[in-house]
VEXLOMAR-555462 format. One record per residue (C-alpha): residue in one letter; residue number from 1; z, x, y. Coordinates in Angstrom, 2 decimals. Layout:
BEGIN
@lokol=A	gulum=NUM	up=Z	east=X	north=Y
...
END
This chain:
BEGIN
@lokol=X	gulum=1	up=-31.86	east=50.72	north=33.88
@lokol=X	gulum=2	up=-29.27	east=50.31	north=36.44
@lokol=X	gulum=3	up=-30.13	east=47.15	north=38.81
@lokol=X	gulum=4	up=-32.08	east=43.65	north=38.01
@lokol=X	gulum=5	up=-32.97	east=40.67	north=39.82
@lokol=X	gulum=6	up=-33.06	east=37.31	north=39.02
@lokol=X	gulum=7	up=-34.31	east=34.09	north=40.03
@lokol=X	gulum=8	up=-34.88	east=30.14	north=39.44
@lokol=X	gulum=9	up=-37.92	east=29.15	north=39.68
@lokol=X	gulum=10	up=-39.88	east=25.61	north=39.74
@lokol=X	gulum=11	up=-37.99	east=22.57	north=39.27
@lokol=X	gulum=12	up=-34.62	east=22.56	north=38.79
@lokol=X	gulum=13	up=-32.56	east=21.59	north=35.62
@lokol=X	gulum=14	up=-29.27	east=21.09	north=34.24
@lokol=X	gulum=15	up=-27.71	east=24.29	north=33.00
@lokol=X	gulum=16	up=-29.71	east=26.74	north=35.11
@lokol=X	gulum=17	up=-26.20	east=27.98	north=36.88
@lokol=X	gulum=18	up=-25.14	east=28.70	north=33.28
@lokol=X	gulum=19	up=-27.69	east=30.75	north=33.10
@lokol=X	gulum=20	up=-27.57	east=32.42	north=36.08
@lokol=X	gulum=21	up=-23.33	east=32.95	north=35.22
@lokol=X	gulum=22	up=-24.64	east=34.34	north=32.12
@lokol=X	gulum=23	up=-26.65	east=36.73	north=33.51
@lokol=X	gulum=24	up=-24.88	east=38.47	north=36.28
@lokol=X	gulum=25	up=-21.58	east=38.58	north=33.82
@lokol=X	gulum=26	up=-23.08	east=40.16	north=30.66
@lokol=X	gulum=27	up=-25.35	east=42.59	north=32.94
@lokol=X	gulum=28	up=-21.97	east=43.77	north=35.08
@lokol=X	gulum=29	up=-20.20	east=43.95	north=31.39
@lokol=X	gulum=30	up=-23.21	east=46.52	north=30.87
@lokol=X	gulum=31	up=-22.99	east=48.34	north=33.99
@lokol=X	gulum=32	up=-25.47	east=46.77	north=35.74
@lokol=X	gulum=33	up=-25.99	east=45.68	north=39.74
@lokol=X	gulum=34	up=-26.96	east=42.84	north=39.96
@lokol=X	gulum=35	up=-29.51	east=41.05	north=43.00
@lokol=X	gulum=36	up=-29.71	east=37.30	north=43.14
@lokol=X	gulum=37	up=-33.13	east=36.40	north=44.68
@lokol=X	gulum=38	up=-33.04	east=33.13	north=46.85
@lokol=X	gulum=39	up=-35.54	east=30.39	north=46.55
@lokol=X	gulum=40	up=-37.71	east=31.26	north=43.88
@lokol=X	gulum=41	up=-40.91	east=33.35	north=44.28
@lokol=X	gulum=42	up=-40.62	east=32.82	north=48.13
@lokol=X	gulum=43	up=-37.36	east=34.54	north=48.24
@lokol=X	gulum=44	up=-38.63	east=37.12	north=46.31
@lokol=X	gulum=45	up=-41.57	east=37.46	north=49.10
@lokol=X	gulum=46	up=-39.45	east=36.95	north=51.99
@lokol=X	gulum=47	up=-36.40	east=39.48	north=51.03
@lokol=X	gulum=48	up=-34.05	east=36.55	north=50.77
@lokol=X	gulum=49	up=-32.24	east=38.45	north=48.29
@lokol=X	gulum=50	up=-28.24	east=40.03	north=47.91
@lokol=X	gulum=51	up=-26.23	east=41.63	north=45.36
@lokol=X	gulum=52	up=-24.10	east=39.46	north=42.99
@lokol=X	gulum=53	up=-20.53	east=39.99	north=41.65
@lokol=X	gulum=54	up=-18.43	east=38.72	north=39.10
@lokol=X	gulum=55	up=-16.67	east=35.96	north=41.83
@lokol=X	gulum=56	up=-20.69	east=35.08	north=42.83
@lokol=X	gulum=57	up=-20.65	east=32.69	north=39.57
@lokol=X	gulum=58	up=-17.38	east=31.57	north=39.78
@lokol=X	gulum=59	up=-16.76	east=27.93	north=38.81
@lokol=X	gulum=60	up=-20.56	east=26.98	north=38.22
@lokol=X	gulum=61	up=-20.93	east=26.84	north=34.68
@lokol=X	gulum=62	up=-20.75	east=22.80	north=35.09
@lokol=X	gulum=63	up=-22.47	east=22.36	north=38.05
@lokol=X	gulum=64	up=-26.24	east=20.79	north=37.82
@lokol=X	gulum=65	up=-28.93	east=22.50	north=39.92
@lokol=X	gulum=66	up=-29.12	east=26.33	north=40.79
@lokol=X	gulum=67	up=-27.07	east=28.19	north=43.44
@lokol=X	gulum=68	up=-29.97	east=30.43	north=44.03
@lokol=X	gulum=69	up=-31.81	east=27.32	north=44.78
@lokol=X	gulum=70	up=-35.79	east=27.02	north=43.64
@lokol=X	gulum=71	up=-39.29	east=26.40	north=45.48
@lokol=X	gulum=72	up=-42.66	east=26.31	north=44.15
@lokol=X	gulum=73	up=-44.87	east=28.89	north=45.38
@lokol=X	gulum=74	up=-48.73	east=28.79	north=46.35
@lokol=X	gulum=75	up=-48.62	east=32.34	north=47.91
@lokol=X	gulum=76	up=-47.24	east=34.32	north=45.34
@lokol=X	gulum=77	up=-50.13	east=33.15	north=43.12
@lokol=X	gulum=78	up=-52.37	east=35.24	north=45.60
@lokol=X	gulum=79	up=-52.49	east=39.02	north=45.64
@lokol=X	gulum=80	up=-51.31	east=39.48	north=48.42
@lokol=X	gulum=81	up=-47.93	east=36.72	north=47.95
@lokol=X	gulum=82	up=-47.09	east=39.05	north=44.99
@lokol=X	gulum=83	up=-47.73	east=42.54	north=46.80
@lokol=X	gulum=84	up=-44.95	east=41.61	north=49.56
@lokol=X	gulum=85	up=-42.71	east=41.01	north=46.95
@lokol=X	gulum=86	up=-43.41	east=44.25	north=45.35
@lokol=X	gulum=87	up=-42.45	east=46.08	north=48.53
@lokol=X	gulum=88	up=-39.27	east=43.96	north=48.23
@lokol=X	gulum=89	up=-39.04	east=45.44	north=44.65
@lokol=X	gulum=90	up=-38.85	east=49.09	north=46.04
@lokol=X	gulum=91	up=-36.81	east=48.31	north=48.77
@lokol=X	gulum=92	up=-34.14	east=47.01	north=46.46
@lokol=X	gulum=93	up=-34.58	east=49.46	north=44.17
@lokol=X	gulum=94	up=-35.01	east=46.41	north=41.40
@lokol=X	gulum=95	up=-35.67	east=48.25	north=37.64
@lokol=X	gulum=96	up=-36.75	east=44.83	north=35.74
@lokol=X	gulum=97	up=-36.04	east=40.77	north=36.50
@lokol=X	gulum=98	up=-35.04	east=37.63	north=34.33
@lokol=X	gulum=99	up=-36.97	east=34.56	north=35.93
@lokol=X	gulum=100	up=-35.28	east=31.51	north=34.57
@lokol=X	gulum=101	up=-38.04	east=28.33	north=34.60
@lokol=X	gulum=102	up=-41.08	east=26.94	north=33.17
@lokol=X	gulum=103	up=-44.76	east=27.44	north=32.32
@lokol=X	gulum=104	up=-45.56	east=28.23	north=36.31
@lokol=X	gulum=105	up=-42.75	east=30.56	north=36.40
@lokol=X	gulum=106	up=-43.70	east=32.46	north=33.62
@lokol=X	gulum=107	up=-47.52	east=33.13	north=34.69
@lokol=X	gulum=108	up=-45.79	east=34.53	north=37.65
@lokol=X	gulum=109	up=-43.88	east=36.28	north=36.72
@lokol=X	gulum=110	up=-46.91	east=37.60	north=33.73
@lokol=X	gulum=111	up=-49.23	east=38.25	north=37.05
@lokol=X	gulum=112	up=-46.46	east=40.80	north=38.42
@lokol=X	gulum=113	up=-45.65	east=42.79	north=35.50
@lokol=X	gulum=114	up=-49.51	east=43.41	north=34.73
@lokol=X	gulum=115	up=-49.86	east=44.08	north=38.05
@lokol=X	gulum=116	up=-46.67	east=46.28	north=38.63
@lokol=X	gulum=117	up=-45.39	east=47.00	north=35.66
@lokol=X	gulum=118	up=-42.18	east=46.00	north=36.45
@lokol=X	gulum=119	up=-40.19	east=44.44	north=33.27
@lokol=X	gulum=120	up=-39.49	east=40.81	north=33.18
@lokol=X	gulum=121	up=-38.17	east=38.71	north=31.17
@lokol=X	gulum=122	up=-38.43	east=34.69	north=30.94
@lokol=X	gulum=123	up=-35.54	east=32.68	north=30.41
@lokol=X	gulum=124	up=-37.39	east=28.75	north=29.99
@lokol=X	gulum=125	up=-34.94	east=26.31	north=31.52
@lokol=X	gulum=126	up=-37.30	east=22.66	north=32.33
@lokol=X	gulum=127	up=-36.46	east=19.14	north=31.59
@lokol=X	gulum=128	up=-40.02	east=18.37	north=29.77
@lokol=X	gulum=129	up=-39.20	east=21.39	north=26.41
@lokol=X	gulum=130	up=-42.65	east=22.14	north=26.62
@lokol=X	gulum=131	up=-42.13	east=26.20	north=25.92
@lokol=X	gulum=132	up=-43.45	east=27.60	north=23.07
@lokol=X	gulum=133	up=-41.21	east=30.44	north=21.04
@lokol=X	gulum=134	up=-38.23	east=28.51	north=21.51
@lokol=X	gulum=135	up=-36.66	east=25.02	north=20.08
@lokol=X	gulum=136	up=-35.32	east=24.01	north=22.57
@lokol=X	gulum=137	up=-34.94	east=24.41	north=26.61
@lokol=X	gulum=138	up=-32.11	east=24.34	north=28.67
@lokol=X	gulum=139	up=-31.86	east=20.99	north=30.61
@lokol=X	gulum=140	up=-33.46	east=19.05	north=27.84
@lokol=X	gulum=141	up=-30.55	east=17.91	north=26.40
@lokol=X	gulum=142	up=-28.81	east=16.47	north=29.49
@lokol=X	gulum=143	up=-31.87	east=14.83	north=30.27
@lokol=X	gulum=144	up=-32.09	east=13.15	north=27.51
@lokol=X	gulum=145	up=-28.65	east=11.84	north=27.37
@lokol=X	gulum=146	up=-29.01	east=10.83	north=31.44
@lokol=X	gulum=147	up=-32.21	east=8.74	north=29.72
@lokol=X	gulum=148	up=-30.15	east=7.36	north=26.62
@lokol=X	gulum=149	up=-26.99	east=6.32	north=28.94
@lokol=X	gulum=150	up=-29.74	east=4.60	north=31.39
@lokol=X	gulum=151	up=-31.44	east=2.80	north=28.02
@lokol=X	gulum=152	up=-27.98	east=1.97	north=27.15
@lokol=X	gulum=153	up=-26.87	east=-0.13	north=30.25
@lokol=X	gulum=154	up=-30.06	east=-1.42	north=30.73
@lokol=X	gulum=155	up=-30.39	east=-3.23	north=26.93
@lokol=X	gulum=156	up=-27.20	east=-4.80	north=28.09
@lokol=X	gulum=157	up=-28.96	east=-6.26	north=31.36
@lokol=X	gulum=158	up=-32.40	east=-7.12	north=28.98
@lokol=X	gulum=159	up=-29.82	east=-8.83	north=26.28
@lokol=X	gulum=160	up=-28.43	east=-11.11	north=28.96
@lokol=X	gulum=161	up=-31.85	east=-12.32	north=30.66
@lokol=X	gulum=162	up=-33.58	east=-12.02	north=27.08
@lokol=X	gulum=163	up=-36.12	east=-9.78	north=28.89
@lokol=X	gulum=164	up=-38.46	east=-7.05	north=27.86
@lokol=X	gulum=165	up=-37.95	east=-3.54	north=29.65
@lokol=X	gulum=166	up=-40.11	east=-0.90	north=30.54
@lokol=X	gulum=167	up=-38.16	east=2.58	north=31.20
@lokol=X	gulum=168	up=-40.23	east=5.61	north=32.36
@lokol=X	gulum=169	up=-38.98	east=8.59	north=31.70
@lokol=X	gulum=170	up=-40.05	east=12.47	north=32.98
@lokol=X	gulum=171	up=-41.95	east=15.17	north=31.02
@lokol=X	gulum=172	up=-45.14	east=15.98	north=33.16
@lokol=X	gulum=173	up=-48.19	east=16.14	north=29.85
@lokol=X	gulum=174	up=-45.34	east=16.45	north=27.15
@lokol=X	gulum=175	up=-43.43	east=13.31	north=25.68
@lokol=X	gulum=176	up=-40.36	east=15.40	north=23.87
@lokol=X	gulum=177	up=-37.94	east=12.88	north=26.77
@lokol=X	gulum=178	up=-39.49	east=10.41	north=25.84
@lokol=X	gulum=179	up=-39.28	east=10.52	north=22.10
@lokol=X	gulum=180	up=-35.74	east=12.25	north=21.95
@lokol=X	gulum=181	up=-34.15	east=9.23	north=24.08
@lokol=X	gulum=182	up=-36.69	east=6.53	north=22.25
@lokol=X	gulum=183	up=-35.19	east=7.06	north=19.04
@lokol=X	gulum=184	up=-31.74	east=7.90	north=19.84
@lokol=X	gulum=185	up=-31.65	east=4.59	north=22.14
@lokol=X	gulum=186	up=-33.17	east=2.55	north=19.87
@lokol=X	gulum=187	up=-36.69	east=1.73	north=21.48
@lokol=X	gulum=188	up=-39.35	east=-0.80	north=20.23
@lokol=X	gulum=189	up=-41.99	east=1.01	north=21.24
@lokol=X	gulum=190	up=-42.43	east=4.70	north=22.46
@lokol=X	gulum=191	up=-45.42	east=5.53	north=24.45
@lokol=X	gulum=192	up=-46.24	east=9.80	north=24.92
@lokol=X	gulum=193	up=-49.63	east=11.57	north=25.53
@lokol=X	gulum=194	up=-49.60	east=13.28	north=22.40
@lokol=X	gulum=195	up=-50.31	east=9.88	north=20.81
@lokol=X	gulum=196	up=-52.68	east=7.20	north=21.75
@lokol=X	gulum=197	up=-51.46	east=3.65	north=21.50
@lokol=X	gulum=198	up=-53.08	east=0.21	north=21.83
@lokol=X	gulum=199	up=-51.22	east=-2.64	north=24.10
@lokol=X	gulum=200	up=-52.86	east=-5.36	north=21.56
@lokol=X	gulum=201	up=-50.56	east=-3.65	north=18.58
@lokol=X	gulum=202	up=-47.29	east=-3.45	north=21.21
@lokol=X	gulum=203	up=-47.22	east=-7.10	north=22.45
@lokol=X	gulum=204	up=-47.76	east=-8.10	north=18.56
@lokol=X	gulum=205	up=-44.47	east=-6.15	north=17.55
@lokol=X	gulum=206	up=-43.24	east=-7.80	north=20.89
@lokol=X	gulum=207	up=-44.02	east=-11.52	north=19.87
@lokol=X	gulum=208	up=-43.27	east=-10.88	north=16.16
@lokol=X	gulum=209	up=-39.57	east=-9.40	north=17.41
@lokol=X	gulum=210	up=-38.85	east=-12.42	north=19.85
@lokol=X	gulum=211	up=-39.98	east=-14.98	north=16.88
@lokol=X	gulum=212	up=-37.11	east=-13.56	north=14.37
@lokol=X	gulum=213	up=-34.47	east=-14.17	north=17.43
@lokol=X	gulum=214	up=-34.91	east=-10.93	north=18.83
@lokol=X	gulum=215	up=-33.25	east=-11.25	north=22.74
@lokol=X	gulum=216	up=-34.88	east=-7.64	north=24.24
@lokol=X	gulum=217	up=-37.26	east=-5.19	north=23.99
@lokol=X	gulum=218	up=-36.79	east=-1.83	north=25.28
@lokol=X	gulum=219	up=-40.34	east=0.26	north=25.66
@lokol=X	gulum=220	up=-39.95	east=3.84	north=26.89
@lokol=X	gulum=221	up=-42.53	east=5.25	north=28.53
@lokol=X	gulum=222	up=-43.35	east=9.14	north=28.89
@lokol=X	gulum=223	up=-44.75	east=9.76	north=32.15
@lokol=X	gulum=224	up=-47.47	east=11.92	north=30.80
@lokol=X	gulum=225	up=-48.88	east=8.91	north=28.75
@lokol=X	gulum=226	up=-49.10	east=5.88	north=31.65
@lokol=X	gulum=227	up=-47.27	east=4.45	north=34.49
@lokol=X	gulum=228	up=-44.15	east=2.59	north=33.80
@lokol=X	gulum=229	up=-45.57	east=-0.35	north=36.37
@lokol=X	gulum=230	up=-48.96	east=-0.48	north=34.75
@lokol=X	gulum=231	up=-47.47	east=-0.86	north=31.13
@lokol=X	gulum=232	up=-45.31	east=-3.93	north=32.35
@lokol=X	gulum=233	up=-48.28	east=-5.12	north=33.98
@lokol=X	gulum=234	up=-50.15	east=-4.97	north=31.11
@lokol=X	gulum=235	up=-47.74	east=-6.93	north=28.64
@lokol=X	gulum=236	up=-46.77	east=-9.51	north=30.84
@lokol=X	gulum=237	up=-50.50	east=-10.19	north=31.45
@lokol=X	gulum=238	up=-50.80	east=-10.71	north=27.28
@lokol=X	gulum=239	up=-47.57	east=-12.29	north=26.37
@lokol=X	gulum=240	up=-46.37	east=-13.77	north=29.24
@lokol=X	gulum=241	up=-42.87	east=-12.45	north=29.07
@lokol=X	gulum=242	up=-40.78	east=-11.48	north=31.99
@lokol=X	gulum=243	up=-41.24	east=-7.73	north=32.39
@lokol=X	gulum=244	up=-38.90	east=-5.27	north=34.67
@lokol=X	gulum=245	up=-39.94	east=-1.39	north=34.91
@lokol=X	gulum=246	up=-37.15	east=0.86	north=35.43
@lokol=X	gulum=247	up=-38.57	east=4.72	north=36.55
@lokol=X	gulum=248	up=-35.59	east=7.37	north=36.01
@lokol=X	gulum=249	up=-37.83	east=9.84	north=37.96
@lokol=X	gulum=250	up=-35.56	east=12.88	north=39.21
@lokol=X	gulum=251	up=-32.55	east=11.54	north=38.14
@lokol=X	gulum=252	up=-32.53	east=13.18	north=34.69
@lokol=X	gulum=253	up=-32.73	east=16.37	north=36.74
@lokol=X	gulum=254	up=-29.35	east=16.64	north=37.77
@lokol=X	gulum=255	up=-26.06	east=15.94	north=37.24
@lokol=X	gulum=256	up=-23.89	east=18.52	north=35.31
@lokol=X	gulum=257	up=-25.02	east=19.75	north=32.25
@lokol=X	gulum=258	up=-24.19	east=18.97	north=28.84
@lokol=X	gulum=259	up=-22.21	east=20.77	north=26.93
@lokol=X	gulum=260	up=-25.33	east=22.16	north=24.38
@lokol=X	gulum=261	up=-27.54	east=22.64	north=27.48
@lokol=X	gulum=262	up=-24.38	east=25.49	north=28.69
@lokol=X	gulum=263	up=-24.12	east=27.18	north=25.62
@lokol=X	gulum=264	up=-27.73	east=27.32	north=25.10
@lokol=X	gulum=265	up=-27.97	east=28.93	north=28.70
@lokol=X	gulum=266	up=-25.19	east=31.16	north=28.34
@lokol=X	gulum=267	up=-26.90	east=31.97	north=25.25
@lokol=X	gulum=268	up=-30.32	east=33.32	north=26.01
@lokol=X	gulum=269	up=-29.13	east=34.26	north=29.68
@lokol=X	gulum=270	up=-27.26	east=37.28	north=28.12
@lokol=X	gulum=271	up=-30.08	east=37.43	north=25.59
@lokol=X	gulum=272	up=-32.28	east=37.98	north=28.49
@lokol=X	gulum=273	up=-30.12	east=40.96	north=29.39
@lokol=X	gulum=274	up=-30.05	east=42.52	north=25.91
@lokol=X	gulum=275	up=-34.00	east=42.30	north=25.96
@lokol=X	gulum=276	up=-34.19	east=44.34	north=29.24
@lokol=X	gulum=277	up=-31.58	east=46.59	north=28.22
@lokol=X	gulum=278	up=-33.59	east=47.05	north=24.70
@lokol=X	gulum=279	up=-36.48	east=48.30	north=27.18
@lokol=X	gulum=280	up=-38.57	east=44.88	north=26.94
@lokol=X	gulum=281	up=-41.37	east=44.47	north=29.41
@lokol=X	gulum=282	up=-42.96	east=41.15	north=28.91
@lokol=X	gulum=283	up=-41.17	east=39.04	north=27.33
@lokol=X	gulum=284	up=-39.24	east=35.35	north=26.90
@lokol=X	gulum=285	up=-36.36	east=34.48	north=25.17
@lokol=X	gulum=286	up=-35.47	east=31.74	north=23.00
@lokol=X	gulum=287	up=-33.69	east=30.27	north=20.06
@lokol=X	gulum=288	up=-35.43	east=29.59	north=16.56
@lokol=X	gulum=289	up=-33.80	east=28.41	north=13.71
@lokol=X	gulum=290	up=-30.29	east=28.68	north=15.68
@lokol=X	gulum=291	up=-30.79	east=32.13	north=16.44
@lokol=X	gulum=292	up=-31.56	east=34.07	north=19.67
@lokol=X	gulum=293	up=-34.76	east=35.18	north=19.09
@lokol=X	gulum=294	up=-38.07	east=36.95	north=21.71
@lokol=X	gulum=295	up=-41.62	east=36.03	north=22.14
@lokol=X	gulum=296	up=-44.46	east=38.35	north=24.40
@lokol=X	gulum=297	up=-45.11	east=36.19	north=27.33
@lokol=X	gulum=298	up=-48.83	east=36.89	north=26.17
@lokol=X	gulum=299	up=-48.43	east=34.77	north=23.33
@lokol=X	gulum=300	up=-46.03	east=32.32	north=24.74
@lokol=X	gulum=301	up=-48.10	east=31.05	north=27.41
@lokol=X	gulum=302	up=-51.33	east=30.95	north=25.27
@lokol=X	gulum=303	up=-50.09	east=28.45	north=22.83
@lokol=X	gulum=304	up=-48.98	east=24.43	north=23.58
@lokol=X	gulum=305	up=-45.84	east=23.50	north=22.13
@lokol=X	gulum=306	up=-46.43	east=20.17	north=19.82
@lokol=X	gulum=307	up=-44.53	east=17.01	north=19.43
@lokol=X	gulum=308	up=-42.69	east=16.24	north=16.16
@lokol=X	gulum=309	up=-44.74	east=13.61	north=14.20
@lokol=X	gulum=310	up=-42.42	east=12.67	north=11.82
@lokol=X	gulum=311	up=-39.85	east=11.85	north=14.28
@lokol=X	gulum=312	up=-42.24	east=9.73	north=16.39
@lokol=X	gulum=313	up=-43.04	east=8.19	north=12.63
@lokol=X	gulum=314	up=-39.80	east=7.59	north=11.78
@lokol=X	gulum=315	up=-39.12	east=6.17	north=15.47
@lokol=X	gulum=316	up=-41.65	east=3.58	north=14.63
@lokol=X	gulum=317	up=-40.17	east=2.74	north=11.34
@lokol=X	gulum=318	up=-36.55	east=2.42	north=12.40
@lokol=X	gulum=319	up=-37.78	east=-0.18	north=15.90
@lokol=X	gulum=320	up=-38.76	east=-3.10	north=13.68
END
């Protein structure tokens, strides 16, 4: 193998610049060219493509985002999206490609290889840590500490108006935000999709918290589970308190990354090299138990990546 391509793919998050640094320095350590493909899937359609040197990732390492930029793509799930980009493959004489993003990303980039047979190799970098064959995603953990610092100012606010707050937080279907920032922010109540919940049994531990002197309540909500608005809604409706809904929306998508969220990307970006290196075809990379470790994208993308219920316990036990 002598040249890959990479790209960023589907919504952005912290640490995928790490990634991409990691990338284009460990595969130029190797001998390999490098071609940074612009704008996702489109870019890979449209040519919007160039080689990469060492100076390309320069001073990025802390920067949120992605230099190559991303886009969502409704013509590369057709046939025909993902035959232009083939042509693009030949043209640029591209031997395999590391597509750094979610779930979306990865069926894309699943469709090409059976389709082309080109090697690729998923590096999962979202917010939401809903990947399976890996503990953890890049951009989780800055997300979640963007959510705890915004639980952390806001309790100050709810202490001084003795008010209950709502905070929504991202995650699409998954509550891993949610529950991560809950607990470590010290939450009354944490409501995800993975786990129905009852409004009756909030507003009691409400009540019961305000009647031992209690002078907040902080709920977070996953967005996945319900709207921030209609939760407030709800429990001002039964107990009558004065409710204010915060929504973090797509601020706990950028800002630069933490410091775990750039060594995990450094981490399985290079991994991601090794694996095409090694000859892989179809494959993601990830870390279990600490370790860099590989998944087929087969089995990846077949299985759903579940919630820790003891930590959502134990979040329960530790809000009263």
């Amino acid at each position: 193998m002598q040249r890959i391509a990479l790209l960023t793919s589907g919504g952005d998050a912290p640490g995928m610049n790490a990634c991409i640094r990691a990338v284009v320095r460990k595969a130029i350590y190797h001998g390999l060219e490098v071609i940074g493909i612009k704008r996702g899937f489109n870019g890979f359609m449209e040519a919007d493509m160039g080689p990469m040197k060492l100076g390309s990732v320069a001073d990025i390492v802390q920067r949120g985002g992605t230099i190559l930029r991303t886009a969502r793509s409704d013509q590369f799930l057709t046939s025909e999206g993902r035959a232009k980009a083939y042509e693009n493959v030949k043209r640029f004489g591209i031997q395999g490609l590391i597509v750094i993003g979610g779930d979306g990303s990865f069926r894309g980039a699943r469709s090409f290889n059976r389709e082309y047979n080109l090697p690729v190799v998923g590096v999962p970098a979202t917010i939401d840590n809903d990947i399976p064959g890996t503990e953890q995603t890049i951009g989780f953990d800055t997300a979640v500490n963007t959510a705890v610092e915004a639980i952390n100012k806001i309790r100050d606010t709810a202490t001084s108006h003795e008010r209950a707050f709502i905070v929504e937080v991202m995650g699409r279907q998954s509550g891993f935000i949610a529950l991560a920032a809950g607990l470590a922010g010290g939450a009354e109540s944490i409501l995800i999709p993975e786990r129905p919940f009852n409004y009756d049994e909030i507003c009691e531990k409400l009540l019961q918290g305000f009647r031992r002197g209690k002078l907040h309540s902080i709920i977070v909500v996953a967005e996945g589970a319900s709207g921030g608005l209609e939760v407030g809604r709800k429990i001002k409706e039964r107990t009558g308190f004065d409710t204010k809904v915060t929504i973090l929306g797509h601020l706990q998508r950028g800002g630069s990354p933490s410091a775990a969220d750039r060594i995990l990307a450094s981490r399985l970006g290079a991994g991601a090299v090794d694996l095409l290196i090694k000859g892989a075809t179809k494959m993601m990379v990830g870390v279990v138990s600490g370790d860099i470790a590989s998944i087929n994208l087969d089995d990846a993308l077949a299985q759903t990546r579940s919630i820790d219920l003891e930590m959502y316990s134990l979040a329960g036990i530790l809000s009263f």
